[in-house]
C-alpha positions, 0 to 999 in steps of 0.5 A: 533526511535520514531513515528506516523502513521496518516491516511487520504485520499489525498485532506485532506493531507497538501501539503508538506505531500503529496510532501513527499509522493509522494518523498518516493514511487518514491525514493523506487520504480522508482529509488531504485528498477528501475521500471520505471512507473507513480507513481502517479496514479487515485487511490491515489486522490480517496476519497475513498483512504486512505494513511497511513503515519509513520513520525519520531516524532522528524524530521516531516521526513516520514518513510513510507507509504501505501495505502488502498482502496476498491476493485472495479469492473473494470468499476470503473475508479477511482480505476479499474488501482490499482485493480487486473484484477482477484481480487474480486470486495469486500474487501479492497486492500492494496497497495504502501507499502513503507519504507525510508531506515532509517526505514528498520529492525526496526519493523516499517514496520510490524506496518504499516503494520498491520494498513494498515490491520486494516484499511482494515477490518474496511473500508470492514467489513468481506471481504478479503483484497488483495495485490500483493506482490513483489515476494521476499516479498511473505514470509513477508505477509504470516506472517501477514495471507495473501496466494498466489492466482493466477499467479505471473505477471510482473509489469514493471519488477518486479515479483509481486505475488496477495495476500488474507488475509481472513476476521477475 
């Protein structure tokens, strides 16, 4: 399927961009995966926030979709609610990762992926990346270098593991 993958923070996203956005986490997350929270959150208007979005050449249809962000200290209301409570207050953080169920098997996601990664060791220049996987998703980010630390935690009923990737 061909497609691109574009990068922008929030407020210079157009308004159906962000609708469809917004239409996919909740699709994948609320009722896919039945976690019942506010998907929308202070991060995501964050200029300092940006969101990576794949969409189907031909169709304008999003196929998927991450964030990426600098690691914050707690005090930093902006960004403290996406950063982990035991996550180092440098790096960048990888995080609302999601694929349409169309774009699922097809290399996309490792593609994303690995832009998000990129983007991350461009934003914070030799510091960690951090993400919290989705248990069953542990393996997945290993393979792209990232290593399990600390306990895995309940996030609205989902296990989810908090992830490093060294800097490169």
């Amino acid at each position: 399927m061909p497609h691109f993958i574009s990068a922008a923070p929030l407020g210079q996203l157009a308004a159906l961009d962000v609708h469809q956005l917004y239409k996919l986490r909740v699709d994948v997350f609320v009722h896919e995966q039945r976690s019942p929270y506010a998907e929308i959150d202070a991060t995501d208007a964050d200029p300092r926030t940006v969101h990576l979005l794949a969409w189907d050449t031909d169709s304008h249809e999003l196929l998927g979709t991450a964030r990426v962000f600098p690691a914050a200290p707690a005090d930093d209301t902006a960004l403290s609610d996406a950063t982990p409570t035991n996550a180092p207050t440098t790096g960048a953080q990888i995080g609302r990762f999601a694929l349409a169920p169309a774009a699922r098997g097809t290399g996309l996601g490792r593609e994303l992926l690995q832009a998000a990664i990129d983007l991350g060791e461009r934003m914070r220049p030799g510091q960690p990346l951090y993400l919290e996987a989705q248990a069953g998703l542990v393996d997945y980010y290993a393979s792209f270098g990232f290593t399990p630390t600390g306990e895995t935690f309940d996030d609205e009923g989902v296990p989810h593991q908090p992830m490093s990737r060294p800097a490169s």
